[in-house]
Phi, psi and omega in degrees: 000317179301329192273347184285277188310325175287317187282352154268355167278308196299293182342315208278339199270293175337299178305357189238295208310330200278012157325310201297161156257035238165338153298092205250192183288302175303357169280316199296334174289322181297317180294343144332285173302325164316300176282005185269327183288337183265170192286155183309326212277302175325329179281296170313316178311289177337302200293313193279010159263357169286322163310320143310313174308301201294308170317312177257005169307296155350288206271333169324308200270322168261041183254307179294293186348310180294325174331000000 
């Protein structure tokens, strides 16, 4: 159950990196193996300031849009 619940913590971490254009599949696989080594708590911390990022990144890109 801990390892289900980690790989949707990382999916959450990704899903903000692939923002980048410049994130290509081998960053995401190394980064995969990176996140696999911390501990579950250590992932949650992570996931939710990625989770902040990703909101405004969000709200960013569609502010211009509207522009």
């Amino acid at each position: 159950m801990e390892e289900l619940e980690k790989k949707e913590l990382i999916k959450a971490i990704i899903n903000v990196l692939k923002f980048s254009p410049a994130f290509t599949k081998r960053d995401e696989k190394e980064v995969k193996k990176i996140f696999k080594k911390l501990e579950k708590r250590e992932l949650t911390y992570l996931a939710n300031l990625f989770d902040e990022l990703y909101e405004y990144l969000s709200s960013t890109l569609r502010q211009e849009r509207e522009s």
